[in-house]
C-alpha positions in Angstrom: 0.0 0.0 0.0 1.3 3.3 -1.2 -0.3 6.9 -1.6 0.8 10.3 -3.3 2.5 13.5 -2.1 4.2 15.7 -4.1 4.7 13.6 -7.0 6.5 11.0 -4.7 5.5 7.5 -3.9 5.5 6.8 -0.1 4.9 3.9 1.8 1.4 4.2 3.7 2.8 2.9 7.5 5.2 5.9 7.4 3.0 8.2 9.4 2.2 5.5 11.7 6.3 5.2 12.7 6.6 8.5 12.5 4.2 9.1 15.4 5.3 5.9 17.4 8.5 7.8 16.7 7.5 10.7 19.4 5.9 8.5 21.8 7.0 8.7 25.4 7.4 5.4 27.3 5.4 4.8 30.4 6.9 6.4 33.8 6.4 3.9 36.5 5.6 5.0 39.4 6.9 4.6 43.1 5.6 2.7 46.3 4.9 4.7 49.2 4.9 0.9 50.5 8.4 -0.2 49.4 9.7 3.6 50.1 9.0 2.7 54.1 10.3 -0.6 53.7 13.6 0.9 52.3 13.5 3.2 55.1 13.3 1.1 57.6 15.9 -1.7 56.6 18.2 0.4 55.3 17.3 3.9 56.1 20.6 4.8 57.5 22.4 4.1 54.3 19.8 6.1 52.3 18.4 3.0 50.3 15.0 4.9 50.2 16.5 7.8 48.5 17.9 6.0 45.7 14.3 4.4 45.2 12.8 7.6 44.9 15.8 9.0 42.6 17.3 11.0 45.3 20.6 10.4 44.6 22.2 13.5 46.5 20.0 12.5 49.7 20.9 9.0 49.7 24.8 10.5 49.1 24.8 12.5 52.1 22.9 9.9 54.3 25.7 7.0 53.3 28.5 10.2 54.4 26.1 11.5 58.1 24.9 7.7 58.8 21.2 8.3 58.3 21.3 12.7 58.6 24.1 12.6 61.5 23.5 9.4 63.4 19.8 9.3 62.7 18.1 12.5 62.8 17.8 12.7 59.5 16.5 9.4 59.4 13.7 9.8 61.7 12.3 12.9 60.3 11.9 11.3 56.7 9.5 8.8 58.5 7.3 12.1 58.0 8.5 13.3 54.8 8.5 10.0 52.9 4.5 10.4 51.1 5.8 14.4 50.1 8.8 12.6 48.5 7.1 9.6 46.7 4.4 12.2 45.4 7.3 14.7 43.8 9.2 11.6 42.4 5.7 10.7 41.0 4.4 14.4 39.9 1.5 13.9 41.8 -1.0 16.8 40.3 -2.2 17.7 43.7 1.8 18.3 44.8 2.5 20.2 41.9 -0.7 22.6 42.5 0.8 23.1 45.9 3.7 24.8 44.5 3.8 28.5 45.0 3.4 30.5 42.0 7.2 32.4 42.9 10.9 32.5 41.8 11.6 32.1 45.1 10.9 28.8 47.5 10.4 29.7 51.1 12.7 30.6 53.6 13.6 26.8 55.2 16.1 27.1 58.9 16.0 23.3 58.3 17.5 23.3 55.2 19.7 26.0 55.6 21.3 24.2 58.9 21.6 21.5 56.8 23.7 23.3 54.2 25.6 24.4 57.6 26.4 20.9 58.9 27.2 19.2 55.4 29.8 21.9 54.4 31.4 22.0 57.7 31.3 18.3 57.6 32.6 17.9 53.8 35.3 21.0 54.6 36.8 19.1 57.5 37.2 15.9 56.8 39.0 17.3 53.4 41.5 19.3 55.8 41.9 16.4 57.7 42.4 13.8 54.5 45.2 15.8 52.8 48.4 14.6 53.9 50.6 17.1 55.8 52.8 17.5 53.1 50.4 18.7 50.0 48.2 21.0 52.5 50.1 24.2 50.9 49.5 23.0 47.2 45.9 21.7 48.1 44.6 24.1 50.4 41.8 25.1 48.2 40.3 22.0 48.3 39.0 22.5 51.4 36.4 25.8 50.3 35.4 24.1 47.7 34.3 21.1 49.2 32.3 23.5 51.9 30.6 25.0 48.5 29.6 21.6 47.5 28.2 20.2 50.9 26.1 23.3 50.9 25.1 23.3 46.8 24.1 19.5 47.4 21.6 20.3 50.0 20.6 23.1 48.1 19.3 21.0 45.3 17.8 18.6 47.2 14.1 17.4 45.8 12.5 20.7 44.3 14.4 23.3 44.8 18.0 24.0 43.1 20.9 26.9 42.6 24.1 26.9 41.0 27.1 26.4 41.9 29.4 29.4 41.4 27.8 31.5 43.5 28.9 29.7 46.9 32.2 28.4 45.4 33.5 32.4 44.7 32.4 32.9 48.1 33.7 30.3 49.6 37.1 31.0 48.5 36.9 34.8 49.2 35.6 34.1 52.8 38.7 31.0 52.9 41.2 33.0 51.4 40.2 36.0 54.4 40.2 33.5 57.5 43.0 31.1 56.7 44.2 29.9 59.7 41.3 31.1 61.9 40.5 28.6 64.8 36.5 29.1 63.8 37.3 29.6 59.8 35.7 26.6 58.3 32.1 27.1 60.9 32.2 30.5 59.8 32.8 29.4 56.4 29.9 27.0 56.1 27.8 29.3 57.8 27.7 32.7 55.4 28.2 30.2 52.1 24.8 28.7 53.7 23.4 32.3 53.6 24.7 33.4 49.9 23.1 30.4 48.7 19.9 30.9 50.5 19.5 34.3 49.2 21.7 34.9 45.6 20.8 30.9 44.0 17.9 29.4 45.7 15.1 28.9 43.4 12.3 26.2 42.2 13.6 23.9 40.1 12.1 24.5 36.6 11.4 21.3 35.6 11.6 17.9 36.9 15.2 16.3 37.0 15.7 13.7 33.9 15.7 10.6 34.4 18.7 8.5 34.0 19.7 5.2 33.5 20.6 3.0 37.1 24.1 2.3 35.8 24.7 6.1 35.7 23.6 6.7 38.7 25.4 3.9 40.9 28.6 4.8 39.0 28.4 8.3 40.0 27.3 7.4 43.8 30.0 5.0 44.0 32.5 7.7 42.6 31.4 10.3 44.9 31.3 7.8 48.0 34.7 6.5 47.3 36.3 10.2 47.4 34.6 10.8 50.6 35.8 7.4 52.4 39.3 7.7 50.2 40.0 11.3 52.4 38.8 9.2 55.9 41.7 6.5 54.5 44.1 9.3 54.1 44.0 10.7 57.0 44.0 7.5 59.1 47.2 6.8 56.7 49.1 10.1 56.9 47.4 12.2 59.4 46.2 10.4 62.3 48.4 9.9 65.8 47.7 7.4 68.6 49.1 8.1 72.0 50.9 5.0 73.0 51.9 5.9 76.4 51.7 10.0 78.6 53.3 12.3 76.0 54.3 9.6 73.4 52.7 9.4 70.1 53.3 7.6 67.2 51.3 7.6 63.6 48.9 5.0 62.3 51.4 4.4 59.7 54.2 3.2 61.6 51.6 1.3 63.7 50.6 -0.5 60.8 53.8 -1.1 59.5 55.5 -2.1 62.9 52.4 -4.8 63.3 52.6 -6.0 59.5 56.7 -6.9 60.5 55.7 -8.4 63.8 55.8 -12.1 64.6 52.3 -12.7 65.8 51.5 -11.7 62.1 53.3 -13.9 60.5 52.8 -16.5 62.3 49.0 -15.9 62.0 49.6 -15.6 58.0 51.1 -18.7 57.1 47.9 -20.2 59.4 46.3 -19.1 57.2 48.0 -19.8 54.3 48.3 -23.9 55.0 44.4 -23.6 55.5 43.7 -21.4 52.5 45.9 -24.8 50.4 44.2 -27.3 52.3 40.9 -26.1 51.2 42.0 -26.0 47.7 43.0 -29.6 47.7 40.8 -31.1 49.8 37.4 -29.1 49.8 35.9 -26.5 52.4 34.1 -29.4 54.9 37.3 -30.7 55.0 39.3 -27.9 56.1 36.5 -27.4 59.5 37.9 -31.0 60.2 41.3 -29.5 59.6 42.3 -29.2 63.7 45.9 -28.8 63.0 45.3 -25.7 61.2 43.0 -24.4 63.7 45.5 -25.3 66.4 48.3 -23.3 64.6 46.0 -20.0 64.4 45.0 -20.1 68.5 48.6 -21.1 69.4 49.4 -17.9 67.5 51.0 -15.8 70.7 50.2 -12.3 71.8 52.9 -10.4 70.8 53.6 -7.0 71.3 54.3 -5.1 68.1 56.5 -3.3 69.6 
C-alpha cells in the first residue's frame, strides 16, 4: 500500500512510525509501601532515597549515617509520602507549588547546608596529607561549597554552583588559619546560597539510566571514604603511652613486621591450600590448622 505526495511515492505505515517515533514510554511509578520498607531496613544508608531518585539525599545519608547518626532518618518517617508524590508528579503536589521564583525561607534546610559543608570542609582538611596542605589548600572551600550546593538541590528546589564556590574562596582565602574559619565558612556560604541561587527547580530532573547513577554514587562515595583513608594513613596519631605518640602508619607497619602476624599468616596460608585440595568441609575438620592459628602468641608489636 502506497499513496501520493508531491509527486512521490510513499509507503502508507510511514505516518504510523513516524508518530510511534514521538511517543513517550510509560513512567512507573513509586511505592509509598516499598519507600518505608527501604527506610526502615536500610534507612541509614539512604536505600529509600535511591528508590525515589534522590541520589544526593541517599549521598549525604551514606556520608552522616542516616542525617548525622539518625536525625535525618527519623524525620523522613514524615516526609517520605511528600517525596514519593514529587518523584511521581503527583498533580495535587505540583498545585501546591507557590506560583514564585523564590521557594520559602527553610532554617531546616539552611542548617543542613551548615552541617554538610562543615562536615565535607573538614574531613578534606583532615584527609590531605601534611605534606600537600600548601598546594591543596583550596580544596577544602570548595568542598564547603559543594556540601552546601548538594543540599541546596535537594528534591524541588536547586541553585548553582558558582555562587557559593567564589564565596567560599573569598571568605577561605580571608580566614586562613582562623580557629572558627571553616564554621564561619559554612555558615555565610549557607546564607549566599539561600539568598543569591535558591530557586524552584524549573522542571523535573531527567531521568537516567541506574548504571549512571550507581557509578556516580560510588564515585562520589569512594572520594569521601578515600579522604577518611588518608587521614588515618598520613594524618592520624595514637598516644601509646603519657606524652608519646606515634602515627597510624608506623603502627601499621610495625604490626605487619611483627611475629604474631606472620605466624597468623602462614595459618592461614596452610588452611587457604588445604581447602583447595581437599574441599571446604574438610578444612573445618582441619584441627591442626586451627590449632596453629589459636597457638598464634600475643605479641607486642612493639
Amino acid at each position: 500500500m502506497s499513496y501520493q505526495k508531491g509527486g512521490k511515492t510513499l509507503p502508507k505505515r510511514l505516518p504510523r512510525l513516524r508518530a510511534r517515533r514521538h511517543r513517550t514510554p510509560l513512567r512507573s511509578e513509586k511505592s509509598i509501601v516499598i519507600a518505608y520498607l527501604l527506610w526502615l531496613f536500610g534507612g541509614f544508608l539512604g536505600l529509600h532515597h535511591l528508590y525515589l531518585r534522590r541520589d544526593g539525599h541517599a549521598f549525604i545519608w551514606c556520608c552522616t549515617l542516616g542525617g548525622f547518626f539518625g536525625w535525618g532518618w527519623f524525620d523522613d518517617m514524615l516526609n517520605i509520602p511528600q517525596y514519593v508524590r514529587q518523584v511521581n508528579d503527583d498533580s495535587v503536589f505540583v498545585r501546591r507549588l507557590p506560583q514564585m521564583y523564590r521557594p520559602p525561607f527553610s532554617w531546616k534546610r539552611v542548617y543542613g547546608q551548615y552541617l554538610v559543608g562543615s562536615l565535607f570542609g573538614h574531613v578534606c582538611q583532615l584527609g590531605i596529607p601534611k605534606d600537600l596542605q600548601e598546594y591543596l589548600k583550596w580544596c577544602i572551600p570548595l568542598s564547603i561549597s559543594f556540601g552546601v550546593w548538594l543540599v541546596g538541590n535537594i528534591g524541588r528546589e536547586c541553585g548553582v554552583w558558582w555562587h557559593t564556590g567564589l564565596a567560599t574562596c573569598f571568605i577561605y582565602y580571608r580566614l586562613y588559619g582562623e580557629d572558627c574559619g571553616l564554621l564561619m565558612i559554612s555558615l555565610l556560604s549557607s546564607c549566599v546560597f539561600t539568598y543569591f541561587s535558591r530557586q524552584w527547580r524549573p522542571h523535573p530532573q531527567r531521568r537516567q539510566a541506574c548504571l549512571i547513577r550507581f557509578g556516580r554514587f560510588i564515585i562520589a562515595f569512594g572520594i569521601y571514604m578515600g579522604l577518611w583513608f588518608s587521614y588515618l594513613y598520613f594524618n592520624a596519631i595514637i598516644e601509646i603511652e603519657p606524652g608519646i605518640y606515634v602515627s597510624v602508619k608506623q603502627v601499621l607497619y610495625y604490626f605487619l613486621q611483627s611475629k604474631w602476624w606472620t605466624r597468623f599468616k602462614l595459618a592461614l596460608t596452610e588452611l587457604w591450600g588445604y581447602g583447595k585440595a581437599y574441599g571446604l568441609r574438610k578444612v573445618l575438620e582441619y584441627e591442626e590448622g586451627f590449632g596453629l592459628i589459636r597457638g598464634v602468641d600475643e605479641l607486642n608489636m612493639y
